[in-house]
C-alpha positions, 0 to 999 in steps of 0.5 A: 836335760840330757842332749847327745853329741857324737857318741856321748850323752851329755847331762849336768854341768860340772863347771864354768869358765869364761869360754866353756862349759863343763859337762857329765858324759857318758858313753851311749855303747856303755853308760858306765863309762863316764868322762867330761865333756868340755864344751867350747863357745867360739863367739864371733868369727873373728876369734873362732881361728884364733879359739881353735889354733888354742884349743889345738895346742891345747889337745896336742900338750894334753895327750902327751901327758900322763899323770894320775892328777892330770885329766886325760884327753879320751876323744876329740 
């Protein structure tokens, strides 16, 4: 099953942990390009701040990193 979210068509999973979910991405403007999405549930309100102040800081690490091991953030 394929959905879209933004500019991206999401398919298989690739992967699981406890709070997201890993998916095959590809670009609508150019299905060639393909990247991962990871796919976040907040759960309940109360811990929805806390999930995105992490996820935040998560993000703002990640794009500060270049290496050929590392996962590069393209889009958030």
């Amino acid at each position: 099953m394929t959905c879209k979210i933004d500019h991206y068509s999401l398919s298989e999973t690739l992967g699981r942990g406890v709070s997201a979910t890993v998916k095959l991405a590809r670009r609508e403007d150019n299905p060639k390009v393909e990247c991962a999405a990871k796919i976040f549930d907040l759960g309940s309100s109360a811990t929805a701040k806390r999930t995105l102040a992490q996820l935040q800081t998560e993000i703002k690490v990640q794009r500060q990193l270049d290496h050929i091991h590392i996962v590069k953030v393209v889009d958030h």
